[in-house]
mmCIF file of the N, C-alpha and C atoms, coordinates in Angstrom:
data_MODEL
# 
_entry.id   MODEL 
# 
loop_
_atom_site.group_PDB 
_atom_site.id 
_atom_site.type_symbol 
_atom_site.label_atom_id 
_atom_site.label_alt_id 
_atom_site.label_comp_id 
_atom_site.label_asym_id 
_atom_site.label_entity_id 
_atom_site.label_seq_id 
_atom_site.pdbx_PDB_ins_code 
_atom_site.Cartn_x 
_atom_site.Cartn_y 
_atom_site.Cartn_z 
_atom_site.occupancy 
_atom_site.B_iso_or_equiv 
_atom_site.pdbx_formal_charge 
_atom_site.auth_seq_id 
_atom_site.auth_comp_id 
_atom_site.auth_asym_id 
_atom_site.auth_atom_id 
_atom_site.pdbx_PDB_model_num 
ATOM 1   N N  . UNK A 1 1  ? -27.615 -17.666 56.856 1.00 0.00 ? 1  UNK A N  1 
ATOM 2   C CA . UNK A 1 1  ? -28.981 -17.372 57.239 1.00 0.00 ? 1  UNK A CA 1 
ATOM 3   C C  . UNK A 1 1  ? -29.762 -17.042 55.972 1.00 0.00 ? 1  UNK A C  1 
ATOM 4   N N  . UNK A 1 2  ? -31.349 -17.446 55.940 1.00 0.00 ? 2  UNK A N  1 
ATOM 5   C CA . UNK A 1 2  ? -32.056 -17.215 54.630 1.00 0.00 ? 2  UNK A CA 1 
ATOM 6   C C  . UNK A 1 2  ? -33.444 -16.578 55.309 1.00 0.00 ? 2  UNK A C  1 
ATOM 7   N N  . UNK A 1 3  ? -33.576 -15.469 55.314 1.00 0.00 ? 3  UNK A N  1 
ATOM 8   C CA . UNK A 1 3  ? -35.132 -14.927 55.534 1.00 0.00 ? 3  UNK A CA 1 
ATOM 9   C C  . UNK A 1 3  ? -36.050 -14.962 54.326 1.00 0.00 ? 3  UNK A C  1 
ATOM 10  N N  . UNK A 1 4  ? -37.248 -15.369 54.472 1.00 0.00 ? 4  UNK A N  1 
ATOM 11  C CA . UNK A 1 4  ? -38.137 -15.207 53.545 1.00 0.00 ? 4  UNK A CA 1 
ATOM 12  C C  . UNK A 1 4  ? -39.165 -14.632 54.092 1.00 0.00 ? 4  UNK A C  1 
ATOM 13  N N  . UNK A 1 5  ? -39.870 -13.442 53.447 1.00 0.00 ? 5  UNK A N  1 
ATOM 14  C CA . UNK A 1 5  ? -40.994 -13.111 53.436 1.00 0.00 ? 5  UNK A CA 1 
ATOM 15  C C  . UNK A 1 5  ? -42.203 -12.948 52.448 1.00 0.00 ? 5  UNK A C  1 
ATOM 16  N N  . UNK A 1 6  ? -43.572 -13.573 52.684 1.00 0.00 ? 6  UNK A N  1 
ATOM 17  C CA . UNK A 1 6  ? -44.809 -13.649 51.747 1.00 0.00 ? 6  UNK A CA 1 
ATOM 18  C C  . UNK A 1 6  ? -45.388 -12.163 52.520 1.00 0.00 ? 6  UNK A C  1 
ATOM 19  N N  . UNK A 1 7  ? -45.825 -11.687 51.462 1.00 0.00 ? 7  UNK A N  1 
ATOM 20  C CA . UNK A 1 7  ? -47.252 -10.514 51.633 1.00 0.00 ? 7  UNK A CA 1 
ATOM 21  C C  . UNK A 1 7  ? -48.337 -10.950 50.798 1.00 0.00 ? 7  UNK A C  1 
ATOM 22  N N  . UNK A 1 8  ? -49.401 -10.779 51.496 1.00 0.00 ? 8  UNK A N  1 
ATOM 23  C CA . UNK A 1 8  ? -50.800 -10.323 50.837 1.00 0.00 ? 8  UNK A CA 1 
ATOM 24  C C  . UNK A 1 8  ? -51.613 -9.191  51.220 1.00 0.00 ? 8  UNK A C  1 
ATOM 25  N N  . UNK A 1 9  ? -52.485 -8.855  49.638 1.00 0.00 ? 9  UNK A N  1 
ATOM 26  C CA . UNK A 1 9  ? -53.648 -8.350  50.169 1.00 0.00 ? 9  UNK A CA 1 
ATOM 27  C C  . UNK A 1 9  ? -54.284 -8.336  51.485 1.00 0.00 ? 9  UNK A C  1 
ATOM 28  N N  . UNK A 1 10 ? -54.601 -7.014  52.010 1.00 0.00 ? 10 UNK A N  1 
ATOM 29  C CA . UNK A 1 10 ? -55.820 -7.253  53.331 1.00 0.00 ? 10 UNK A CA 1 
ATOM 30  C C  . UNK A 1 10 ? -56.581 -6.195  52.545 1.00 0.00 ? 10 UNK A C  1 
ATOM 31  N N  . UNK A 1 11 ? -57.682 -6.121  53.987 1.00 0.00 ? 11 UNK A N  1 
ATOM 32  C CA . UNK A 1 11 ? -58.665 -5.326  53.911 1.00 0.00 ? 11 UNK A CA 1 
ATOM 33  C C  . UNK A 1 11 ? -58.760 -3.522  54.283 1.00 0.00 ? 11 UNK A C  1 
ATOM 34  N N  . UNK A 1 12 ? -57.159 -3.676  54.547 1.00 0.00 ? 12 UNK A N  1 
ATOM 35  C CA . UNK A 1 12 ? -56.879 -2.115  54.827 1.00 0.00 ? 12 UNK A CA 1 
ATOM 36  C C  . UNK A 1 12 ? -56.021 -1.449  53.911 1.00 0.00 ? 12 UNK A C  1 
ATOM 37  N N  . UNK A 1 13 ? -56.024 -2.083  52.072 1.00 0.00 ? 13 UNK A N  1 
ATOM 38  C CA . UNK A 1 13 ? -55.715 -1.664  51.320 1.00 0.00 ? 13 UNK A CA 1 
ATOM 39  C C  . UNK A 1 13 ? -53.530 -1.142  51.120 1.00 0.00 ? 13 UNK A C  1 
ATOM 40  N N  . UNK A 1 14 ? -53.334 -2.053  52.081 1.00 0.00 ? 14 UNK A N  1 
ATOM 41  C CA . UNK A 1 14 ? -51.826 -2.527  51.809 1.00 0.00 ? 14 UNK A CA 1 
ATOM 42  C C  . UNK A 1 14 ? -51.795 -4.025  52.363 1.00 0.00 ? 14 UNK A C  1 
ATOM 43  N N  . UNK A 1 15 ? -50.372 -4.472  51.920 1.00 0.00 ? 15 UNK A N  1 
ATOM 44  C CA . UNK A 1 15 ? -49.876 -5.564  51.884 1.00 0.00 ? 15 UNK A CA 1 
ATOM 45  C C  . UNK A 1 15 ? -49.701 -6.033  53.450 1.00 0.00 ? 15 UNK A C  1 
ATOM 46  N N  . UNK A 1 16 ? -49.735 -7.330  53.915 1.00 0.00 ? 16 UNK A N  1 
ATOM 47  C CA . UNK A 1 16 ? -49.409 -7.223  55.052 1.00 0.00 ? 16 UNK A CA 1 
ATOM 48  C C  . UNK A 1 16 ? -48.786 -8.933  55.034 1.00 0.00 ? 16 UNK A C  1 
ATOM 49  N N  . UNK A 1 17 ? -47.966 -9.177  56.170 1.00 0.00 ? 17 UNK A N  1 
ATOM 50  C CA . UNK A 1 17 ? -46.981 -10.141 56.061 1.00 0.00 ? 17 UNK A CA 1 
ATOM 51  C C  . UNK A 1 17 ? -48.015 -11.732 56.304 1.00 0.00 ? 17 UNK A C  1 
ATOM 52  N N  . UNK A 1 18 ? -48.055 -12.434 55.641 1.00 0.00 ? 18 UNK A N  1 
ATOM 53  C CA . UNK A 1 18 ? -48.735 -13.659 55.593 1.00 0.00 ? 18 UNK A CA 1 
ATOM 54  C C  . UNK A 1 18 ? -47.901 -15.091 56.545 1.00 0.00 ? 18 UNK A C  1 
ATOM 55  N N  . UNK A 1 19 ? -46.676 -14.752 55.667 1.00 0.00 ? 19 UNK A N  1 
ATOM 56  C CA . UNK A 1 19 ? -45.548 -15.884 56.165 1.00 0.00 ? 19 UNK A CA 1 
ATOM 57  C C  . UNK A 1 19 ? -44.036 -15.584 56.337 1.00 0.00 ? 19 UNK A C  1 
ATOM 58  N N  . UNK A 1 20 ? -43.551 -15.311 57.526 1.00 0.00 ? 20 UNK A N  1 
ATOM 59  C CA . UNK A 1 20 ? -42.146 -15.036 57.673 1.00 0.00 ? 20 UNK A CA 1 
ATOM 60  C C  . UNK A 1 20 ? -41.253 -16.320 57.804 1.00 0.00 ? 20 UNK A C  1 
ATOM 61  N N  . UNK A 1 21 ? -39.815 -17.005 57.403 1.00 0.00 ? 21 UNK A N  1 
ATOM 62  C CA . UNK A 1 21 ? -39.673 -17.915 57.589 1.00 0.00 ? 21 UNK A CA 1 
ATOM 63  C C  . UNK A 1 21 ? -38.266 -17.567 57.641 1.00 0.00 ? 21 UNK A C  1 
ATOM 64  N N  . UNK A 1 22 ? -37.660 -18.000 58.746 1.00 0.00 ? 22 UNK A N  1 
ATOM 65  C CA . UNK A 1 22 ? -35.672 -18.103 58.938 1.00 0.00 ? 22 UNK A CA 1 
ATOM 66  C C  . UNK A 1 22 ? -35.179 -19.237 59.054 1.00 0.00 ? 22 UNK A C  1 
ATOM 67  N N  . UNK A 1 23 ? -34.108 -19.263 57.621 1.00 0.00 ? 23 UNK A N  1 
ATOM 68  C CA . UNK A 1 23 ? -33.253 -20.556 58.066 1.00 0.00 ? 23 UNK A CA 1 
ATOM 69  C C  . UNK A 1 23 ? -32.270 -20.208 58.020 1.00 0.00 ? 23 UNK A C  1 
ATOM 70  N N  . UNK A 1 24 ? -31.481 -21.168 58.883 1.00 0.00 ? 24 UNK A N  1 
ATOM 71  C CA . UNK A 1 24 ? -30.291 -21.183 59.545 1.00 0.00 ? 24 UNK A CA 1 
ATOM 72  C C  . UNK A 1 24 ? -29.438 -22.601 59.077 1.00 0.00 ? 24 UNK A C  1 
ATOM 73  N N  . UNK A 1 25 ? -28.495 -22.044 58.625 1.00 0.00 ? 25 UNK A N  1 
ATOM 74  C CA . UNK A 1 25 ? -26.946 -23.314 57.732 1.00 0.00 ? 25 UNK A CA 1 
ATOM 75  C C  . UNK A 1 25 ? -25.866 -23.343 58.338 1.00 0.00 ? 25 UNK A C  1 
ATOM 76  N N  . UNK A 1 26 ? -25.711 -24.765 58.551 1.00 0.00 ? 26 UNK A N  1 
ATOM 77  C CA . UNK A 1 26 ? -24.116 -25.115 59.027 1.00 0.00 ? 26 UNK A CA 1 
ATOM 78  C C  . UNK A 1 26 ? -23.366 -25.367 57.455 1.00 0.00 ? 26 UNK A C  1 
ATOM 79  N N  . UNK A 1 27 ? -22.063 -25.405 58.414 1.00 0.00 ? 27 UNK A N  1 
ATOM 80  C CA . UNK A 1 27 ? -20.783 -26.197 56.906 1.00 0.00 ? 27 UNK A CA 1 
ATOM 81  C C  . UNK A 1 27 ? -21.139 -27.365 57.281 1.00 0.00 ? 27 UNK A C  1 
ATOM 82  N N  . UNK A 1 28 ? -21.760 -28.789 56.050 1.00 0.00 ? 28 UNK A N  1 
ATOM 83  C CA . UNK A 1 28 ? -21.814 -29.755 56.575 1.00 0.00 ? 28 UNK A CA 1 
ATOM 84  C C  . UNK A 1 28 ? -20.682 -30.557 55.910 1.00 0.00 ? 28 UNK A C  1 
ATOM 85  N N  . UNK A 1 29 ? -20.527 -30.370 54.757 1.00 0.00 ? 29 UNK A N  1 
ATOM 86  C CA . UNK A 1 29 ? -19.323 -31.507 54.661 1.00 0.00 ? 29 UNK A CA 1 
ATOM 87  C C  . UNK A 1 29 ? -18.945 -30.773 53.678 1.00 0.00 ? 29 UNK A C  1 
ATOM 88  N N  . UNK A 1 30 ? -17.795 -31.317 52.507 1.00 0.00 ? 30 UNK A N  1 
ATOM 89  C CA . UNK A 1 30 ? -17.175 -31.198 51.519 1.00 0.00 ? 30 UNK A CA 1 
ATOM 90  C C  . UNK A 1 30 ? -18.050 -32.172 50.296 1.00 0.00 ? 30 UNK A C  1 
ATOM 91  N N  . UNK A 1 31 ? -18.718 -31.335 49.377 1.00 0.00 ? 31 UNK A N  1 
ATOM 92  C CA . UNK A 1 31 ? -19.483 -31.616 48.163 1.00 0.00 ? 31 UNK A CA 1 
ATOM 93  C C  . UNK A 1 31 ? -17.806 -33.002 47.159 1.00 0.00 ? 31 UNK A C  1 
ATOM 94  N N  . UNK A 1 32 ? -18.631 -33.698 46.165 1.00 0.00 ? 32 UNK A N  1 
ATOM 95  C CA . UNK A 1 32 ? -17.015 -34.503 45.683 1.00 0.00 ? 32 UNK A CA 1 
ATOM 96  C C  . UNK A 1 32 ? -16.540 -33.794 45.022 1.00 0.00 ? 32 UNK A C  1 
ATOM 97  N N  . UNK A 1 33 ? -16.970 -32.091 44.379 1.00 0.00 ? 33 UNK A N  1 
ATOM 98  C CA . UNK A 1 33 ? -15.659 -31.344 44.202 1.00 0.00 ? 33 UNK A CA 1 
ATOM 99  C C  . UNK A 1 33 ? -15.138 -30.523 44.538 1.00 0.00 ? 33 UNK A C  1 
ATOM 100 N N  . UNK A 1 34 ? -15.349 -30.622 46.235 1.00 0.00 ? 34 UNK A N  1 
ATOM 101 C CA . UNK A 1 34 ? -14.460 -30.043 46.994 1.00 0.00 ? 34 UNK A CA 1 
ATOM 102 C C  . UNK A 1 34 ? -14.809 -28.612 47.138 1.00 0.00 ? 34 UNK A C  1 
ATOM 103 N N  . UNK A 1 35 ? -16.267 -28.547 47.169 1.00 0.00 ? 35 UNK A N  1 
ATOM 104 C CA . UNK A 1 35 ? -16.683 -27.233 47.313 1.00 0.00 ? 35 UNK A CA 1 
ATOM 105 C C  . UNK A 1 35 ? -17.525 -27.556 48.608 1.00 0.00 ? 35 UNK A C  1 
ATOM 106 N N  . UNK A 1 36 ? -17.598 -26.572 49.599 1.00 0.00 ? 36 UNK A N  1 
ATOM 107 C CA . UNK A 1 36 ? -18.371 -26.954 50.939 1.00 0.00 ? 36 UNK A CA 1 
ATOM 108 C C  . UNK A 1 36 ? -19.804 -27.223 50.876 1.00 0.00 ? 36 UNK A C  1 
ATOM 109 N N  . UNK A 1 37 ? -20.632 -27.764 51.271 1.00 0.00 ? 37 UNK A N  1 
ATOM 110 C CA . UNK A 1 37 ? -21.868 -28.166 51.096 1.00 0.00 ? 37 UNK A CA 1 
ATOM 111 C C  . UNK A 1 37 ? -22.572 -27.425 52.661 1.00 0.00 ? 37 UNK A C  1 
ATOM 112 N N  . UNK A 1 38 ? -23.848 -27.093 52.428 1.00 0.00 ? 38 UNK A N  1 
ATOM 113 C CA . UNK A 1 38 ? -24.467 -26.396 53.458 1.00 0.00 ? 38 UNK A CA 1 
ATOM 114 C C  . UNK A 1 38 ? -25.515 -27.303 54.111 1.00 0.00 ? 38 UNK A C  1 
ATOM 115 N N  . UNK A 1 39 ? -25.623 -27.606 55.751 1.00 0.00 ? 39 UNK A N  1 
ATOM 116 C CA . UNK A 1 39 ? -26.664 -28.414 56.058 1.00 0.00 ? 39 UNK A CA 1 
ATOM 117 C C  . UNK A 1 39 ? -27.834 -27.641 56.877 1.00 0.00 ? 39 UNK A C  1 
ATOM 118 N N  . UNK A 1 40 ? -29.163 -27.743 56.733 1.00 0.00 ? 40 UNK A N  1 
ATOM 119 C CA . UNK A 1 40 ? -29.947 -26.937 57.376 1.00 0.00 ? 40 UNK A CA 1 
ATOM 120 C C  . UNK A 1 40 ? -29.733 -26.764 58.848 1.00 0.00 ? 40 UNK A C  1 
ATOM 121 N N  . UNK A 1 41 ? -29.840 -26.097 59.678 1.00 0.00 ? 41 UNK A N  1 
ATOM 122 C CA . UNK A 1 41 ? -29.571 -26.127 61.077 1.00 0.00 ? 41 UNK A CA 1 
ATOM 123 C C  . UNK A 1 41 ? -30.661 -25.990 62.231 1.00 0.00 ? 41 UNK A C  1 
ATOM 124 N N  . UNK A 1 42 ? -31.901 -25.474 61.485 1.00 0.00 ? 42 UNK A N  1 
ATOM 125 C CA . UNK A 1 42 ? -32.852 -24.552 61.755 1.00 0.00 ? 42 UNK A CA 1 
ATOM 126 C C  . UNK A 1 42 ? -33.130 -23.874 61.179 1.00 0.00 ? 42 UNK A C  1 
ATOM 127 N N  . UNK A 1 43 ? -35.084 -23.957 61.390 1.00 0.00 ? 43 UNK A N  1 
ATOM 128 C CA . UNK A 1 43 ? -35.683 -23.141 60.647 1.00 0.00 ? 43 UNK A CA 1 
ATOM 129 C C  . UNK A 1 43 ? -37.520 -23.027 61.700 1.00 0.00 ? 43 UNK A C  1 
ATOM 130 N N  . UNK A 1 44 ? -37.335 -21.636 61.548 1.00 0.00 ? 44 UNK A N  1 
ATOM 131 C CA . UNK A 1 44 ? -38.477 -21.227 62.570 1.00 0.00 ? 44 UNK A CA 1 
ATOM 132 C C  . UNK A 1 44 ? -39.227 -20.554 61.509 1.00 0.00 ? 44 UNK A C  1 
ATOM 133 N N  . UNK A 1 45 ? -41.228 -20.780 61.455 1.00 0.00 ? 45 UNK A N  1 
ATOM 134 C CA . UNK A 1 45 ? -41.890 -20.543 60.537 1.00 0.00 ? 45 UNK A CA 1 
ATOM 135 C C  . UNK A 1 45 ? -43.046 -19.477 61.179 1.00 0.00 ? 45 UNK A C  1 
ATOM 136 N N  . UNK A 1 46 ? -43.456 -18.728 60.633 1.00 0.00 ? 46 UNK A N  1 
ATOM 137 C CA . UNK A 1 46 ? -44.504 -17.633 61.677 1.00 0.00 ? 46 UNK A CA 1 
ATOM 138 C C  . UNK A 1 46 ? -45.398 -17.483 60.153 1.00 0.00 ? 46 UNK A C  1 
ATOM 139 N N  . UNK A 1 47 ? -46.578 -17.791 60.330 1.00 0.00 ? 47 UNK A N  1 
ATOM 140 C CA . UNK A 1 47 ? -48.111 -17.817 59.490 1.00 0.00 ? 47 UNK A CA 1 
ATOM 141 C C  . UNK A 1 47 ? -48.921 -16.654 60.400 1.00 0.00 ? 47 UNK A C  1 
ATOM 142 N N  . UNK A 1 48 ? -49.326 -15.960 59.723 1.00 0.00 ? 48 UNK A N  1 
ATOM 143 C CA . UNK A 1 48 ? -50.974 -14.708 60.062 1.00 0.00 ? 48 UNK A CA 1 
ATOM 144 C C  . UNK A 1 48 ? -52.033 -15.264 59.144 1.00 0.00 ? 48 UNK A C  1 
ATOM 145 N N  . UNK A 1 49 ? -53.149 -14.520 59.992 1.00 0.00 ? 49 UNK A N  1 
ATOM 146 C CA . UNK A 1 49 ? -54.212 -15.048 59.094 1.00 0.00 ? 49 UNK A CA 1 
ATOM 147 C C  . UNK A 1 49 ? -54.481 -13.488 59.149 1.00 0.00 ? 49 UNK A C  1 
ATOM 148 N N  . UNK A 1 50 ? -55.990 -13.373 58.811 1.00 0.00 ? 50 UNK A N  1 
ATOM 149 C CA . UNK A 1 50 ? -55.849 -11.710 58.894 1.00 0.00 ? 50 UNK A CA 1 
ATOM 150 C C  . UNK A 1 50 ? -55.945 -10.450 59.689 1.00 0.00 ? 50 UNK A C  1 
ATOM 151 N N  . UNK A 1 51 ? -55.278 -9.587  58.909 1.00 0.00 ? 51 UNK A N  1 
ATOM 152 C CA . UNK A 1 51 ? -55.069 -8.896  60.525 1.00 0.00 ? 51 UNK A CA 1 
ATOM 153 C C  . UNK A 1 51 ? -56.071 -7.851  60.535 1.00 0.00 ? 51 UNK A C  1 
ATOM 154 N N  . UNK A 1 52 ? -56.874 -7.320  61.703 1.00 0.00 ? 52 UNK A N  1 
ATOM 155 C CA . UNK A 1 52 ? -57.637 -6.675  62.463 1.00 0.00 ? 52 UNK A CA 1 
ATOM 156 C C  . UNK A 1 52 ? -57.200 -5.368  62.997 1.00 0.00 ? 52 UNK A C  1 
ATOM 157 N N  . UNK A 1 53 ? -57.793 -4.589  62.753 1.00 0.00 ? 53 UNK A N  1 
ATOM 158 C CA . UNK A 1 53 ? -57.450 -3.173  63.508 1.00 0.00 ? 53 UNK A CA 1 
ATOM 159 C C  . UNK A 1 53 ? -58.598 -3.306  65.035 1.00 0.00 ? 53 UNK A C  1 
ATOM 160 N N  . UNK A 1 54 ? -57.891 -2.384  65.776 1.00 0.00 ? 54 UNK A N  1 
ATOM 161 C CA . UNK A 1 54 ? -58.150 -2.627  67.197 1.00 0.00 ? 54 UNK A CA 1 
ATOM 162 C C  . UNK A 1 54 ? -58.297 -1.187  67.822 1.00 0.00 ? 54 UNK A C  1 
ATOM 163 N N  . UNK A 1 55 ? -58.790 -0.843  68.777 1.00 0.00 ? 55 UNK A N  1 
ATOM 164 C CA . UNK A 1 55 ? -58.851 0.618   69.505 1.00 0.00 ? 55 UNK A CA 1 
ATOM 165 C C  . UNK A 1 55 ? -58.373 0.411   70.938 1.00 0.00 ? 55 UNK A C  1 
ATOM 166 N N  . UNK A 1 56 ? -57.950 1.153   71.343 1.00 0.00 ? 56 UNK A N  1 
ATOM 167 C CA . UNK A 1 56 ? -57.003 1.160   72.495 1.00 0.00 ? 56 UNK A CA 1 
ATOM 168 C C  . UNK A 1 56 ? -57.687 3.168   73.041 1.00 0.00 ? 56 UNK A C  1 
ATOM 169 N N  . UNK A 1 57 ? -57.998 2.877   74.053 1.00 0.00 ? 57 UNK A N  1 
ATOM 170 C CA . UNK A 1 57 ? -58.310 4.597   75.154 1.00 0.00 ? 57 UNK A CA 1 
ATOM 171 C C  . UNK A 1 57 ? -57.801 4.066   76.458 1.00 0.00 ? 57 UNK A C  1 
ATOM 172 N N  . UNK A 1 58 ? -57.188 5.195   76.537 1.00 0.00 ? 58 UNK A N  1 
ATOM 173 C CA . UNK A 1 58 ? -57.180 4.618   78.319 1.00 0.00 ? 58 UNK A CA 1 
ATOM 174 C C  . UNK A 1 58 ? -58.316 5.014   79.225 1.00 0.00 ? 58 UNK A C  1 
ATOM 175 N N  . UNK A 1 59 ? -58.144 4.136   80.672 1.00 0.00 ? 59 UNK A N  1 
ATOM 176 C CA . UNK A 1 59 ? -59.095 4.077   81.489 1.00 0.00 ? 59 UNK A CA 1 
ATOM 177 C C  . UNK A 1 59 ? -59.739 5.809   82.004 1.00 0.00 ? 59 UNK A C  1 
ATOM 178 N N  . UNK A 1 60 ? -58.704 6.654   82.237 1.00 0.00 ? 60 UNK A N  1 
ATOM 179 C CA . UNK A 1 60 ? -59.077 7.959   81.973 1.00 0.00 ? 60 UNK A CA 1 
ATOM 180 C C  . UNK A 1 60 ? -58.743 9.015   81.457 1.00 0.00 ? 60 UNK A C  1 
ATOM 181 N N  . UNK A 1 61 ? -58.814 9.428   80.696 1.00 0.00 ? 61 UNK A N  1 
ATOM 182 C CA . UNK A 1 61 ? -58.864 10.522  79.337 1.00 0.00 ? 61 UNK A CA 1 
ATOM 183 C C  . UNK A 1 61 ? -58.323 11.846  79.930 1.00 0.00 ? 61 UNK A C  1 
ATOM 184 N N  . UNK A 1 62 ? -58.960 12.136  81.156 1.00 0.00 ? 62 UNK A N  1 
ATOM 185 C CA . UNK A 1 62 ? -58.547 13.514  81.484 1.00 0.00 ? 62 UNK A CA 1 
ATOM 186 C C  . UNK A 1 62 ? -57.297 13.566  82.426 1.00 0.00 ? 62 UNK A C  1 
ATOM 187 N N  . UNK A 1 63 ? -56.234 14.974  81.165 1.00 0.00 ? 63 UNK A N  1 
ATOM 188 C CA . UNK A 1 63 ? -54.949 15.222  82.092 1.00 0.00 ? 63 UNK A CA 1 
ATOM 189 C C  . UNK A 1 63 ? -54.961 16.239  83.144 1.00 0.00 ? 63 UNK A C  1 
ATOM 190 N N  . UNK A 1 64 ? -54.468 15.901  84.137 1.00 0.00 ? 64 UNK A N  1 
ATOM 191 C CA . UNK A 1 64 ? -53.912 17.106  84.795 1.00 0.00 ? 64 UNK A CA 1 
ATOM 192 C C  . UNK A 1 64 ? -52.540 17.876  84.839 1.00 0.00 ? 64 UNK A C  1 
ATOM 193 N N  . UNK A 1 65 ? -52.554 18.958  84.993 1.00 0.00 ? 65 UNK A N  1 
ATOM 194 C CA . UNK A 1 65 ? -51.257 19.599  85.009 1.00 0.00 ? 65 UNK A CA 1 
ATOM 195 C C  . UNK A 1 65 ? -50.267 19.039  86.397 1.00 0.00 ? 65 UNK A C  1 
ATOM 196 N N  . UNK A 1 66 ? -49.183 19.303  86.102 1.00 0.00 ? 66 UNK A N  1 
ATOM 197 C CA . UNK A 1 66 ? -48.165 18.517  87.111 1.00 0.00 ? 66 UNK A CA 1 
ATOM 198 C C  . UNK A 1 66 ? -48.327 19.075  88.240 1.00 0.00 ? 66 UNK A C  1 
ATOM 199 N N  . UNK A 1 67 ? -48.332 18.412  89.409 1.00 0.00 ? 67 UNK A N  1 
ATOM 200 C CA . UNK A 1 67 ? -48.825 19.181  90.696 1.00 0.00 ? 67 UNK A CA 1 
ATOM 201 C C  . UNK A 1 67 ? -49.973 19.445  91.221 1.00 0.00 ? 67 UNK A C  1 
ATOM 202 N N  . UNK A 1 68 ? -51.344 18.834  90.178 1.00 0.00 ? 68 UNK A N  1 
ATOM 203 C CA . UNK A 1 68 ? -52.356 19.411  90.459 1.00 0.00 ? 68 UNK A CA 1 
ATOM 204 C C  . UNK A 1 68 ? -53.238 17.987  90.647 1.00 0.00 ? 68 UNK A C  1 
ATOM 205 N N  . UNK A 1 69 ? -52.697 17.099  90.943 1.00 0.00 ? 69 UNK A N  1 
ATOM 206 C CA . UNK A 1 69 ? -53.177 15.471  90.694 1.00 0.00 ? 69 UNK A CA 1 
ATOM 207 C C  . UNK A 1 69 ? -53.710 15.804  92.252 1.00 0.00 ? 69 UNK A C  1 
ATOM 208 N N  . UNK A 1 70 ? -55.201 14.549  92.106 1.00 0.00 ? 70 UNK A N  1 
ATOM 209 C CA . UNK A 1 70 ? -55.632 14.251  93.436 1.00 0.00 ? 70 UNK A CA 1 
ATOM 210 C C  . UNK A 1 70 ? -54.759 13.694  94.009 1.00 0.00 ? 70 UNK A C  1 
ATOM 211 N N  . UNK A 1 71 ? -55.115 14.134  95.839 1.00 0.00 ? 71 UNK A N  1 
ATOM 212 C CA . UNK A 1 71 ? -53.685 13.130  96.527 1.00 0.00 ? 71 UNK A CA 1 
ATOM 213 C C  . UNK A 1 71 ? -52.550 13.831  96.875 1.00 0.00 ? 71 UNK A C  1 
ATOM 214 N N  . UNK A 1 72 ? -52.202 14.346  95.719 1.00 0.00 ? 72 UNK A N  1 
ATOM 215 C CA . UNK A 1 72 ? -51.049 15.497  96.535 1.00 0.00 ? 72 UNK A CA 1 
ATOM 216 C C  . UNK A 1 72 ? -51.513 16.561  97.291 1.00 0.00 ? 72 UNK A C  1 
# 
């Protein structure tokens, strides 16, 4: 197995992953001096473009104490 990873620059002042890439090797044959030779088997590629910060609240903010929920 061979992982590669690219980083770049963003806009939130660290690195962030651009291009992840995994390959995957069989034994494919015997090289002519008899040393094993490796054949690709697979390889899966994942590209970002840039990444975005986001906000997330939930629908309602206010807790109640246990037992004290409408309904019960």
């Amino acid at each position: 197995m061979r992982f590669e990873f690219s980083y770049g620059d963003s806009r939130f002042g660290i690195l962030t992953p651009t291009r992840i890439v995994f390959s995957g090797y069989t034994r494919g044959r015997d090289g002519a001096d008899g040393a094993p030779e490796l054949s690709l088997g697979g390889r899966v590629v994942f590209e970002y473009g840039g990444f975005r910060r986001f906000d997330v609240a939930p629908p309602d903010s206010r807790l109640d104490a246990p037992g004290n929920r409408q309904g019960n």
